[in-house]
C-alpha positions in Angstrom: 33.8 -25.5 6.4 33.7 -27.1 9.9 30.3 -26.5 11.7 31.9 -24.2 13.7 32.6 -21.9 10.6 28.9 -22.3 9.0 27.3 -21.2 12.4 29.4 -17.6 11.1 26.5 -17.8 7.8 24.0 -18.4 10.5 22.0 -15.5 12.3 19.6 -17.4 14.7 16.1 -15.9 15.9 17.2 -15.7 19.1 20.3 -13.6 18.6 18.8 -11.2 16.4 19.4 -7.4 17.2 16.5 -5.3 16.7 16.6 -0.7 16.0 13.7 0.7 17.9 14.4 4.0 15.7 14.6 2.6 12.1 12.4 4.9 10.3 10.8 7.9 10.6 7.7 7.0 12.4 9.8 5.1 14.9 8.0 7.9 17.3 5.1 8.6 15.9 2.0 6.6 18.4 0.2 3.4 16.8 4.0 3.1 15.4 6.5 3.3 18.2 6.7 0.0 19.5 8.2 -1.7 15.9 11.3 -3.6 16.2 12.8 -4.0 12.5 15.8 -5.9 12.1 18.6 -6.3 9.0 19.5 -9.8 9.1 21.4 -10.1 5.3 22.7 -6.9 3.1 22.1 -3.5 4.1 18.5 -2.9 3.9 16.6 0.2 3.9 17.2 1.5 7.2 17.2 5.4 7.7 19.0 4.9 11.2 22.7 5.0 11.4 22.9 2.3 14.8 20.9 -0.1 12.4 22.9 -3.7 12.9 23.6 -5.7 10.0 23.8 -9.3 11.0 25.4 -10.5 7.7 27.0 -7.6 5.2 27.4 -9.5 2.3 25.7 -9.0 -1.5 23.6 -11.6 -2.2 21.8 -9.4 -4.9 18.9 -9.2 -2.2 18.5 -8.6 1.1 16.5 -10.2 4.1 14.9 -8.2 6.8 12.4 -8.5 10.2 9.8 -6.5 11.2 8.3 -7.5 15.3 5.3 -5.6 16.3 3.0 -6.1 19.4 -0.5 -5.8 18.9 -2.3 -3.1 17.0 1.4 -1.6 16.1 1.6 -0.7 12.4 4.1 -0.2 10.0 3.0 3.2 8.1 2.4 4.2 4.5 5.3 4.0 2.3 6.5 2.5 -1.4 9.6 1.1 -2.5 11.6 1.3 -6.2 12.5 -2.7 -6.3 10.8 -5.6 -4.9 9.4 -6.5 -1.4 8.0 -9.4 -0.3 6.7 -11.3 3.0 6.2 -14.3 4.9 4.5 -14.1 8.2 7.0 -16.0 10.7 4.6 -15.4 13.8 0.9 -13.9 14.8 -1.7 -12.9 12.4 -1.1 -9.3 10.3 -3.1 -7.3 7.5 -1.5 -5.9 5.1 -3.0 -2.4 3.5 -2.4 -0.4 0.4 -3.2 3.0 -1.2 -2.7 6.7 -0.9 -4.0 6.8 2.0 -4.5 3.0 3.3 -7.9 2.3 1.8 -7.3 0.9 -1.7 -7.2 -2.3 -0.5 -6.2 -5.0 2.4 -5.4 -8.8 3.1 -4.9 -10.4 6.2 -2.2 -13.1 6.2 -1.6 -15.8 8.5 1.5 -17.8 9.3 3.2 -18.5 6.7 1.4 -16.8 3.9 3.3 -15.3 1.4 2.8 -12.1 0.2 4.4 -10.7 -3.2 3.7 -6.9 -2.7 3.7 -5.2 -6.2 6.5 -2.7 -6.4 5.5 1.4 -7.0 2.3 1.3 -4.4 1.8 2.7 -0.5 2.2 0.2 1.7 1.7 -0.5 5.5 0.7 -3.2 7.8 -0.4 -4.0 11.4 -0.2 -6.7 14.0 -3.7 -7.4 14.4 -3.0 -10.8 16.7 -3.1 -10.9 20.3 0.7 -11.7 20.9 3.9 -10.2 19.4 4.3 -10.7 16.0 7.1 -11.6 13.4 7.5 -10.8 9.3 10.1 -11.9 7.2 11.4 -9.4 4.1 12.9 -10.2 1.3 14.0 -6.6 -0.8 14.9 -7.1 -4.3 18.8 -5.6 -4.8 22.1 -5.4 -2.9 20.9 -2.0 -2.0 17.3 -2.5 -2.0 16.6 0.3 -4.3 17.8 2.9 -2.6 15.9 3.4 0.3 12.1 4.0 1.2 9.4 6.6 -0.2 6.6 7.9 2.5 3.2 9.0 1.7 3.4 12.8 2.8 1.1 12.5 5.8 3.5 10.1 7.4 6.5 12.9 7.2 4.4 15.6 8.3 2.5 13.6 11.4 6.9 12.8 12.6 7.5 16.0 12.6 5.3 16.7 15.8 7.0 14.2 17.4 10.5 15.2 16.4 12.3 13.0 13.9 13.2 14.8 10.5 14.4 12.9 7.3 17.1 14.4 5.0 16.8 14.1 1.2 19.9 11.7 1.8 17.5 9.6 3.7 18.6 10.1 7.2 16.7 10.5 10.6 17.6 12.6 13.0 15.6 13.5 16.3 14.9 17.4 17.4 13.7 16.0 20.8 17.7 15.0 21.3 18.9 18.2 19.9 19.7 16.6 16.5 19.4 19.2 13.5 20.0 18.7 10.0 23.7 18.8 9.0 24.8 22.8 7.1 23.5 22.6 3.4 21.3 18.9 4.0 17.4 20.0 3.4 14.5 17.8 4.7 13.2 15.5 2.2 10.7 16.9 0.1 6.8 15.9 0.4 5.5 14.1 -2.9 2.9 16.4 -4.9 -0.2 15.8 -6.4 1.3 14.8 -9.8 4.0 13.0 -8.5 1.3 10.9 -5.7 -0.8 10.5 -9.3 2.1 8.0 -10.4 1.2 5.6 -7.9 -1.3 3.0 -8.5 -4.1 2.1 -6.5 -5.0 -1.6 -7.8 -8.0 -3.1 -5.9 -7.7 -6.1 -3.1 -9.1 -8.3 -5.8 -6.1 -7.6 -8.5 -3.2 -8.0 -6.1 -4.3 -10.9 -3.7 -5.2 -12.9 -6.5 -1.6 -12.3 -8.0 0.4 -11.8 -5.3 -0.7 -13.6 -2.1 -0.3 -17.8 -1.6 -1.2 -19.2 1.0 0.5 -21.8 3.5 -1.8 -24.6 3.4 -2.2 -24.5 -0.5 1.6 -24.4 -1.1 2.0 -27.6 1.5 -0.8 -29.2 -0.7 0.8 -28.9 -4.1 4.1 -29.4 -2.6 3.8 -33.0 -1.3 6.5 -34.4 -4.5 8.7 -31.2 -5.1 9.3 -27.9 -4.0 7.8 -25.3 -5.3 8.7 -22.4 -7.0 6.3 -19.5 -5.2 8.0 -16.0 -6.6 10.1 -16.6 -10.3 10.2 -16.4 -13.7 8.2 -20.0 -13.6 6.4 -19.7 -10.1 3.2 -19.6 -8.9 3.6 -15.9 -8.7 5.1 -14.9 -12.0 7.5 -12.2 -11.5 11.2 -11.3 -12.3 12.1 -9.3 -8.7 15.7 -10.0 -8.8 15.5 -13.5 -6.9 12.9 -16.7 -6.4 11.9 -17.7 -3.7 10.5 -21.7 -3.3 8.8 -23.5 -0.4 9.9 -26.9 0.2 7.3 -28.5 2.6 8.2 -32.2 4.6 7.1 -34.2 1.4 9.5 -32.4 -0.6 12.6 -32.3 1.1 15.2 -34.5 -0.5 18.7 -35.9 1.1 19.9 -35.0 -2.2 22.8 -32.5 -2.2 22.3 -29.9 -4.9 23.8 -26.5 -5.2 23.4 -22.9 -7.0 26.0 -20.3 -8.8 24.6 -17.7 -6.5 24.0 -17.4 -3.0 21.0 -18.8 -1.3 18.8 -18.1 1.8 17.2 -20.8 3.9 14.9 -19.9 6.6 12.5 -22.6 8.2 8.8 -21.6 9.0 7.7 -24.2 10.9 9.7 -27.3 12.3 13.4 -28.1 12.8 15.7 -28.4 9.5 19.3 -30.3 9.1 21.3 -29.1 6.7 24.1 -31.0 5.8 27.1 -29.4 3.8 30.4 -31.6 2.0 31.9 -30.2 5.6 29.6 -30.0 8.6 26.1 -30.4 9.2 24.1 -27.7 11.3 20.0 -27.4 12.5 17.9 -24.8 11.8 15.0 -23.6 14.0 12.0 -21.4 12.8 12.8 -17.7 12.4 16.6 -19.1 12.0 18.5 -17.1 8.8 21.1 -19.5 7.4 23.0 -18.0 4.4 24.6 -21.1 1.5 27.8 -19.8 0.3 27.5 -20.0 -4.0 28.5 -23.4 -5.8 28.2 -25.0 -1.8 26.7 -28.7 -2.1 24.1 -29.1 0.6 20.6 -30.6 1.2 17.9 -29.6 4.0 15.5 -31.8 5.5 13.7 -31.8 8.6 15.1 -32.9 11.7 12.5 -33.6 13.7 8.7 -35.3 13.2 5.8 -33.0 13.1 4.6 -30.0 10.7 7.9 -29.2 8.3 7.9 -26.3 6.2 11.4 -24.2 4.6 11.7 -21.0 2.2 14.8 -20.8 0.3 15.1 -17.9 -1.6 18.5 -17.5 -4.3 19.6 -14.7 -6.3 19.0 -14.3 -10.1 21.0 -12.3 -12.9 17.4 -10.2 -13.2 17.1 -6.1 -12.4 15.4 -6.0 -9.1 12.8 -3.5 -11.0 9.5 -2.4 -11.0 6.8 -6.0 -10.6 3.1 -4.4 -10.9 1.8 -4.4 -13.8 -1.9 -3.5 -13.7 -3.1 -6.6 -13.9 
């Protein structure tokens, strides 16, 4: 491939589309000015104008969440894996029926593993706008998103509905649900009962790394952070490793499924058998399977890269009460 024909694999920061109407608190206040963005696969939108920078499997998928101050993502759970790395700003991540099980606040580039089954939301709490990175185990990242109950009922006042297929659609625009398609139905008590509640100390201990430890025991090789054999053991359908200035190698190497590479901080190279492009923070770059490449940084200064690649594993259930 020329350079010209890797920049297609490419969706840079600056070029990335966001949908202001995602999900269905897109209207709901303390929620209404998220930006999320698909940048690989399909994702988990519930909006039909979502764009999809990149539409091919990779067995996971790659999303964006940007948020101004004090705008929060609200409670919801998914069936497969989710996990985050802050790109920009300072966020706190909370957990629980109802948001108070437990919380961590992460700063740039932290890592955090969330444990699949379990409500989820998080907030902006820096003073400029903020960026997260996804990764969502699965080529269709488990079929979509599960809201705590209070989070359907407080959109309906402000007029978005979901359909048990998952769709949004907005009463205030004269939207209705299609002939035969009910509303999706509110979780019960039994049903919210299978949903853990694990404490702040038995998920950041097990799920959360943080960037300056990962840059300290990466100074000879890369590390593994989410795998079979990583620092976070877990089989989410793909690994994910942090390769920090010290252990970025000119050495081509290559992988039997497709791979991810997004910088955190710094400029990256990355040199193919064809062409040779650079990467920028918040840059996506996607490695074609069985391509030879190496990534290093371009430029002096602070260097750090996550990479994630596809395994053969289910993108299934990760917490295990632990």
């Amino acid at each position: 491939m020329t350079p010209q024909e890797l920049e297609n694999y490419i969706v840079r920061y600056g070029d990335l589309r966001p949908c202001r109407t995602a999900f269905i608190d897109s209207h709901t206040p303390g929620s209404d000015q998220k930006e999320n963005f698909t940048i690989i696969g399909g994702g988990v939108s519930e909006a039909a104008d979502q764009h999809v920078h990149i539409n091919i499997p990779h067995g996971f998928n790659i999303g964006a969440a940007g948020q101004p101050p004090r705008c929060r993502n609200s409670l919801h759970s998914h069936r497969t894996a989710e996990a985050f790395f802050v790109l920009k700003g300072r966020w706190r991540f909370f957990w629980g029926r109802w948001g108070d099980a437990g919380e961590v606040v992460l700063e740039e580039g932290d890592i955090f593993n969330i444990p699949t089954g379990i409500f989820r939301g998080f907030e902006n709490i820096g003073n400029d706008y903020g960026m997260i990175m996804a990764i969502l185990g699965g080529n269709d990242a488990g079929g979509g998103v599960i809201w705590a109950p209070q989070v359907i009922e407080d959109a309906k006042d402000h007029g978005l509905v979901l359909s048990e297929k998952g769709r949004l659609y907005d009463t205030k625009k004269g939207q209705a649900l299609p002939d035969g398609e009910k509303p999706m139905p509110l979780l019960n008590d039994e049903e919210l009962k299978e949903f853990p509640e694990p404490t702040s100390m038995q998920v950041i201990g097990g799920y959360v790394r943080r960037y300056w430890d990962m840059v300290a025991i990466s100074d000879k090789d890369p590390i593994t952070v989410i795998g079979e054999k990583g620092i976070i053991r877990d089989k989410p359908g793909f690994e994910v490793e942090f390769i920090s200035r010290k252990s970025a190698t000119d050495q081509k190497q290559s992988h039997h499924q497709r791979s991810v590479l997004i910088p955190v901080k710094g400029y990256w190279r990355v040199e193919t058998d064809d062409g040779l492009v650079t990467l920028a923070p918040g840059d996506t770059m996607s490695v074609p399977e069985n391509t030879s490449y190496n990534a290093v940084p371009a430029m002096t200064g602070e260097a750090a890269l996550y990479r994630v690649v596809g395994t053969e594993d289910p993108a299934g259930p990760t917490w295990t009460g632990n």
